[in-house]
Each structure stands twice: as C-alpha cells, then as structure tokens.
Residue frames as qw, qx, qy, qz and C-alpha x, y, z in Angstrom:
[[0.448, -0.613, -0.633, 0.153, 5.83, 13.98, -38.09],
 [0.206, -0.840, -0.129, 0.484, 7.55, 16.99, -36.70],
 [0.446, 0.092, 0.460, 0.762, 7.37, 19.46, -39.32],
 [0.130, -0.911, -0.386, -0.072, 5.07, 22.13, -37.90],
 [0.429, 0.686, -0.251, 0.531, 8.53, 23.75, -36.49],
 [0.665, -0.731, 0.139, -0.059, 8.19, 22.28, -32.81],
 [0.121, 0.581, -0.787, 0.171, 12.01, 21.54, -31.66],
 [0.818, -0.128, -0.557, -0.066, 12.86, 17.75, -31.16],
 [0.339, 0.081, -0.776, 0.525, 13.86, 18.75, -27.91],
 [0.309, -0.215, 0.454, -0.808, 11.08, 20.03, -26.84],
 [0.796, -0.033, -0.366, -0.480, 8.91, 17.26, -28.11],
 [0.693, 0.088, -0.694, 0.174, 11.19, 15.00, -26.43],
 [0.096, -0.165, 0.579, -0.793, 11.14, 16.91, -22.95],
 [0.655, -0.114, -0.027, -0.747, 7.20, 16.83, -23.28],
 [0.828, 0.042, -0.490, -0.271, 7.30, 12.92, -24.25],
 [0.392, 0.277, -0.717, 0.506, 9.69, 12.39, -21.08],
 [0.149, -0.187, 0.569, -0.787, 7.23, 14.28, -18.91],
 [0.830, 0.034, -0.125, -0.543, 4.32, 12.39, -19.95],
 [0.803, 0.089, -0.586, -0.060, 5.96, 9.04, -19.30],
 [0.017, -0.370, 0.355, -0.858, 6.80, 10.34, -16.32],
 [0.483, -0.090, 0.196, -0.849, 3.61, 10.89, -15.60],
 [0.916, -0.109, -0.319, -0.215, 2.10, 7.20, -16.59],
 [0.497, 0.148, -0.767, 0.378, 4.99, 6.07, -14.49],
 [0.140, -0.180, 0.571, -0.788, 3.86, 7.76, -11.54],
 [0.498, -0.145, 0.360, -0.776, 0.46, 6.34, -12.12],
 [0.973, -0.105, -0.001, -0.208, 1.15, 2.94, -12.56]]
C-alpha cells in the first residue's frame, strides 16, 4: 500500500487527523 515513498508517519498523522475530523462531525 505504502510504497510510493510517503512515511508511515506521516500517513498515520494524516489518518489521525481525518478521524479527528469524522469525530468532530459526528
């Protein structure tokens, strides 16, 4: 899956701020 050369942390920061984000809107 990640093997374009994003870092798994940033994928994971991203995937934090998006759940985040559905948290906040429901």
């Amino acid at each position: 899956m990640v093997s374009k050369g994003i870092p798994l942390r940033e994928f994971e920061q991203r995937h934090d701020r998006i759940r985040s984000f559905v948290a906040d809107q429901g």
